[in-house]
N, C-alpha and C positions, 0 to 999 in steps of 0.2 A: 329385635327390631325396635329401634328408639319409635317414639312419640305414639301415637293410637294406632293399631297395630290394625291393618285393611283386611276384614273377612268380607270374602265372595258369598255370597247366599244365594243357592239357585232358586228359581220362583216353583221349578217342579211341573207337575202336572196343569195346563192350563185351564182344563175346564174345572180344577178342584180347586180345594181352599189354600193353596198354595200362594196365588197371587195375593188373597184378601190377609195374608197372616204375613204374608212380607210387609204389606202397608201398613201394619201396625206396628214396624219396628219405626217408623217415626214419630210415635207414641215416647219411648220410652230412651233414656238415657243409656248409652253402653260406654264402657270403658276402652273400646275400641270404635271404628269407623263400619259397619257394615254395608256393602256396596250389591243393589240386588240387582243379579244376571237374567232378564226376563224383557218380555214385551210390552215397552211403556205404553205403546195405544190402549192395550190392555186393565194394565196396570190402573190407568187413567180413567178408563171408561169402567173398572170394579170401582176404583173409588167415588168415583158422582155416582154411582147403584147404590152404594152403601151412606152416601152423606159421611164418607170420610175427608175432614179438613188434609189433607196430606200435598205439600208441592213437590211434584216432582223433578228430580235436576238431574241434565245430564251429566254422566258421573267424569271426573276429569282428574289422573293423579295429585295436583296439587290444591283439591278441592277439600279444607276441612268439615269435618261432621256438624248439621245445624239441627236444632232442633226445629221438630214438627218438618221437615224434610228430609224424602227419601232419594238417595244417588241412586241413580238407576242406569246400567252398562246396556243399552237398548242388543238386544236379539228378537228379528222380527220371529213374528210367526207369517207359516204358508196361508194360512185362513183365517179367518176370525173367528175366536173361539167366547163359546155363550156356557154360563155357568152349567154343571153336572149334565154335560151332553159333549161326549166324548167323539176324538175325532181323530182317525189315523193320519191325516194328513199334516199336523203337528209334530207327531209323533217324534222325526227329526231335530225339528226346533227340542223338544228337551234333552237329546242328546248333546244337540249343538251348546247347553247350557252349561252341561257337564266338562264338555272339554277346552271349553272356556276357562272356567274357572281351573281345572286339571292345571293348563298350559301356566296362566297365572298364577299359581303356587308352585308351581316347577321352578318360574324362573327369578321366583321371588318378586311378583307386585304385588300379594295377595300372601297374609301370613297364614293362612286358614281358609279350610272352603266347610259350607254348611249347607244342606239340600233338604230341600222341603220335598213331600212326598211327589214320588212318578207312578203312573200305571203300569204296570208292567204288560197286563194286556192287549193294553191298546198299541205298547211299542211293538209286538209281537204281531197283533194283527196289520203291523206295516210293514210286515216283511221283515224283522227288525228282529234279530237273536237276540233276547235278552232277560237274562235272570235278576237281576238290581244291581241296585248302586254297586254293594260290596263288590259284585265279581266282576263289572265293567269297571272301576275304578284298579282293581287288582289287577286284572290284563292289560291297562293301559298304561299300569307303572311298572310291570313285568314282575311284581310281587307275588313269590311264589307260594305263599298263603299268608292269608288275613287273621284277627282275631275279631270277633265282635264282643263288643262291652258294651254292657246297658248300661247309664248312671241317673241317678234321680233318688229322694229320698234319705238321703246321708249313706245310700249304697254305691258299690262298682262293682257288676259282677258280670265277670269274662267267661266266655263258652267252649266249652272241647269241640264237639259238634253241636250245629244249628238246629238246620230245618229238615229235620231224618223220623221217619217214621221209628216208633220206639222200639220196635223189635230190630232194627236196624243198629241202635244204639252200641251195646257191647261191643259188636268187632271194629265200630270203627275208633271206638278207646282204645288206641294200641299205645304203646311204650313211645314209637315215635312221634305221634299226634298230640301225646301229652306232655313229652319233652319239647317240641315245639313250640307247641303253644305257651307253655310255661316260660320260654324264654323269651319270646314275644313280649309277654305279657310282663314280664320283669325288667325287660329293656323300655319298654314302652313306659311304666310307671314312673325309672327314674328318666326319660330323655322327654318324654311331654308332660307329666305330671311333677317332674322335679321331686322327686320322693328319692332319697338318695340311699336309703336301704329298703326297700317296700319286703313288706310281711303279707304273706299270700296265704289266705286260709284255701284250702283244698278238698273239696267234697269226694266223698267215697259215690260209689256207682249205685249200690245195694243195699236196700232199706240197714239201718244202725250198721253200715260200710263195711258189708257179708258178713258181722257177727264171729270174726274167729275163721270164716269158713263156712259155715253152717247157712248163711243164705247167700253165695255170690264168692267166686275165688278170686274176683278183679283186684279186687285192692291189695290182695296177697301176691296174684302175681305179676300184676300188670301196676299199678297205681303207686304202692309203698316204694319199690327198687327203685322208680323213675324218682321220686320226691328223694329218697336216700343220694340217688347218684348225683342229684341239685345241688343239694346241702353240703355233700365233697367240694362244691363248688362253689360253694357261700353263699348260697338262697337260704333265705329266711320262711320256710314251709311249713304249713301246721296243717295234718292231715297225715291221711284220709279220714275225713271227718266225718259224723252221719248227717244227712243232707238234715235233717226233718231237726234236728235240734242247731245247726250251722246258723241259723238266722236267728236267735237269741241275742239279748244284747251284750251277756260277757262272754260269749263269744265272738260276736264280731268286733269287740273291742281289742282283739289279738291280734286282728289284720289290717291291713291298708285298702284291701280288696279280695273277694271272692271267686274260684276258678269253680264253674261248675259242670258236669258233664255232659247237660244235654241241656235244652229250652227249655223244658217247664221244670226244672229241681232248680235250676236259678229264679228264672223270670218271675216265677207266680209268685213269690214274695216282693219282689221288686217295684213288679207293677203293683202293688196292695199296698207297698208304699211310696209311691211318686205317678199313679198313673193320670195322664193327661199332662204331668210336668217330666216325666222322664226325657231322657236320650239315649242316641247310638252312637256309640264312638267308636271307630274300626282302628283295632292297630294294629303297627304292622308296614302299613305304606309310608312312602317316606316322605306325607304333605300330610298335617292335622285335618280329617276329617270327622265332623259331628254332622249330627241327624236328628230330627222329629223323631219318635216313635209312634206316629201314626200314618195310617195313610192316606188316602186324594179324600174321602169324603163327601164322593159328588150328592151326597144326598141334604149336605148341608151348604158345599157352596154358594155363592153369592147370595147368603140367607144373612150374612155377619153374625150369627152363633157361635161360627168356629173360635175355641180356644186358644191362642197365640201363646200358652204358656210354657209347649214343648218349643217351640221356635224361640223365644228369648233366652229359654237355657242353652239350648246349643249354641247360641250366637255367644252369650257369656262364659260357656265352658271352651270355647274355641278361641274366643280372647285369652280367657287364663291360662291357657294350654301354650298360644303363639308369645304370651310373656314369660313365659315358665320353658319354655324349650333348651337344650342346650345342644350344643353342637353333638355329633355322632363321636364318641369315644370320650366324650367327659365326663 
């Protein structure tokens, strides 16, 4: 995409800090145009709450980026929504934000979409099915599995399984889950990160990654084969690694990024180095998606405390990502 590449930013959760941390993407310079999908009366009346100088404009494709002004793609809301008091009657309007932005990187006006945190709760108590972003965004581009990646930190590090109780973890490490994802995650490095041979460090399952055998047989029979039968294939694999020394720094200076196999053998080091600035980047779908890694916060909204410094990253890493992109088989 020639000239400043247009990311969509949904506002997210209305009664949470989602509106006040979009308003301060007109604080700051980006390398791209960020255009936020929300309710300007909103938008407008956080900003005079907060004594934020920001003008708002309706957003209009041939509109360049100004500073100290935010483009704003008006979706109303049903009600009027008052900071950290939640309301199902909205509930829609953040859907409706979502598929907005969807529609507009489908059809290419929008090189990148970036979402500030939703409740999930409250969509749910509107009658409203819904597990997050990842798995609504994943059904509605018929993406028959995702990858999630945290980035922040000078880290990348991509997850077998998510959100699984731990004893649940082993069986769902199977051979297929981890050839998947693996190729997910190697497609994805080089077609949005531009990484044209990516080196994938690969965590073992079992404390020092089963020891021979002696604590965990995963990596002998489920983890090594998969990374062998890669490497037939010219992945660049190192591993099964043992998680608890994997986050060193001559070793992570072997990889491009980290495959880990469950949420907290990646994350806790991640977030211990980037948290409050981290992100989520889901691969996988075939439109650049970045994210906060936090969520609504209604105990801080409309207070202006909130940090805005997960929301610049992902606005930044979705710009570099939509300049970095290359077409599918390059």
């Amino acid at each position: 995409m020639s000239g400043q590449p247009l990311i969509a930013v949904t506002a997210g959760e209305p009664a949470g800090i989602g509106p006040e941390l979009c308003l301060r993407l007109a604080d700051r310079a980006f390398a791209g145009h960020p255009v936020v999908l929300g309710d300007r009366d909103l938008l407008a009346q956080r900003a005079a709450a907060l004594g934020l100088p920001v003008t708002l404009r309706d957003w209009t494709p041939e509109a360049a980026a100004q500073a100290g002004t935010l483009d704003v793609l008006h979706l109303p809301l049903a009600t009027p929504a008052q900071a950290g008091r939640l309301d199902a009657a909205n509930a829609g309007q953040v859907l409706r934000l979502l598929d907005r932005a969807l529609a507009g990187c489908r059809r290419g006006e929008f090189a990148a979409m970036v979402t500030a945190p939703v409740h999930k709760g409250i969509i749910n108590a509107a009658g409203i099915p819904f597990t997050g972003h990842t798995e609504y965004l994943a059904e509605h581009t018929g993406t028959p599995r995702v990858v999630m990646m945290l980035a922040g930190g000078g880290l990348r590090v991509a997850l077998v399984t998510t959100h699984l109780p731990l004893r649940a973890v082993p069986e769902a490490v199977t051979a297929e889950a981890l050839e998947q994802t693996l190729r997910i995650l190697h497609a994805e490095m080089r077609g949005k990160f531009g990484i044209d041979d990516p080196r994938i460090l690969v965590a073992g399952l079992n404390p020092h990654a089963g020891e021979g055998g002696y604590l965990g047989r995963e990596e002998i029979e489920v983890i090594a084969p998969v990374l062998e039968r890669l490497r037939a294939d010219g992945m660049r694999l190192v591993g099964p690694l043992p998680a608890d020394t994997m986050f060193t720094q001559p070793v992570l200076a072997q990889g491009d990024c980290v495959l880990a196999m469950y949420h907290d053998q990646g994350l806790t080091a991640l977030k211990y180095a980037s948290f409050g600035h981290g992100i989520n980047v889901t691969l996988g779908l075939p439109i650049i998606r970045t994210s906060v890694d936090h969520g609504t916060a209604l105990d801080l909204a409309g207070s202006g405390r909130a940090d805005p410094g997960s929301l610049f990253v992902a606005v930044e890493q979705a710009i570099e990502m939509a300049r970095r992109r290359r077409p599918e088989g390059a």
